[in-house]
C-alpha angles and dihedrals in degrees: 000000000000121000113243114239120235098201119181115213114224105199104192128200126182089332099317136102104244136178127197132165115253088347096310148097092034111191119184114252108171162314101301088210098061090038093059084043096057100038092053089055084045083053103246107172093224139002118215113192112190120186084222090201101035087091100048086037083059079222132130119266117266090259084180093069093037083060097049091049088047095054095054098044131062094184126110099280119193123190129209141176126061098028109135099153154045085244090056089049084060101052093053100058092042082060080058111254119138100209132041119212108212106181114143095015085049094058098039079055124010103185091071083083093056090044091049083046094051096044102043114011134284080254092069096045116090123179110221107194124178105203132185130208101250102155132260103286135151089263083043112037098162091052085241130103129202121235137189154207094028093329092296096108129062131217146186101238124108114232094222088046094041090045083055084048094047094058093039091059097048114274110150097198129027111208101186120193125198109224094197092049095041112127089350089113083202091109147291126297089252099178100054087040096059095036090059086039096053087041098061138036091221118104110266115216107205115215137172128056096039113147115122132050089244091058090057090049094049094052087042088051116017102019089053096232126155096205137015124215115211127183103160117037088051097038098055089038096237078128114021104196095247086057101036086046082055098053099049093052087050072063098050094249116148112240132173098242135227144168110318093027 
């Protein structure tokens, strides 16, 4: 069996680590240096880093910050926000990330995934899709909508159809966020979760609503994911990762261990 994967979720704005609930309220945490550097000592499996308003900003990613990440963790690290190109895309691995999260600049273009793909490999080319409970609907079959640019802006693509599209394409990796369940630390989205995870044959990270042991336990089982991406919870140690990687063994969950587990 395949090890779960326990992933912590860096949102960065203007050069600082920051949590809100369902895209709003954002309140500065942290250096997001000193914080990766912290989670990958504690044994956390990956690290993502978005530039949450890089997108929205129409402006390229801190790739300062993503290098000095980069140097203090030897973990899987995948970077998202700001990235348009195939020359972004670049720059970003030579700063020393594995993976590239492509979300807003994707569905404006999707051919920037099969160029990524093409380019670098299926394996660095993650689909980051932010998706809203809608109901289920004939523009929204699924009952799920895609949004953009940080969830302020709508589309008309379906999350179960875009996710088909995103593999087709090339992605090699979906992270799907929950927009309703972001920050709410109440659970993960698990229908939309499974529904993208039975669609594709590319593994599915689960992320929003993640605040308790058991709701990791539920996407990873139930809701079919093969990852679960966790900010809060971590960030204000109501779970530090040796004892959230505990709990989820006494689950039977399979985790990768570390010290403390």
């Amino acid at each position: 069996m395949l090890a779960k994967r326990v992933i912590v979720c860096l949102d960065v704005r203007a050069g600082k680590v920051t949590k809100g609930e369902r895209f709003e309220g954002n309140v500065d945490i942290g250096d997001p240096v000193a914080m990766a550097e912290r989670y990958y000592r504690d044994g956390v499996d990956e690290l993502v880093f978005y530039d949450i308003t890089a997108s929205s900003d129409r402006r390229a990613i801190m790739i300062d910050v993503v290098r000095n990440v980069a140097a203090r963790i030897f973990i899987p690290f995948s970077v998202g926000g700001g990235i348009r190109t195939v020359e972004d895309m670049r720059a970003v691995l030579l700063a020393g990330a594995e993976k590239v999260s492509v979300n807003s600049a994707a569905v404006r273009r999707p051919a920037l995934i099969a160029e990524g793909a093409r380019a670098f490999g299926s394996q660095c080319v993650v689909l980051g899709m932010d998706v809203l409970a809608t109901g289920a609907s004939r523009a929204f079959p699924s009952g799920y909508m895609v949004k953009i640019d940080g969830g302020r802006a709508a589309t008309e693509l379906d999350a179960v159809a875009w996710a088909r599209c995103g593999e087709a394409l090339g992605a090699g990796e979906i992270c799907l966020n929950s927009i309703d369940a972001d920050g709410t630390e109440a659970g993960y989205e698990l229908t939309i979760t499974r529904m993208v995870a039975e669609a594709v044959g590319i593994p599915v990270i689960a992320s929003g609503g993640g605040g308790r042991p058991e709701h990791l336990a539920e996407v990873l089982t139930a809701g079919k994911a093969d990852a679960a991406l966790v900010a809060s919870i971590v960030h204000f140690d109501t779970f530090p990762i040796p004892a959230l990687k505990r709990a989820l063994i006494e689950r039977g969950v399979c985790v990768r261990r570390t010290a403390g587990t």
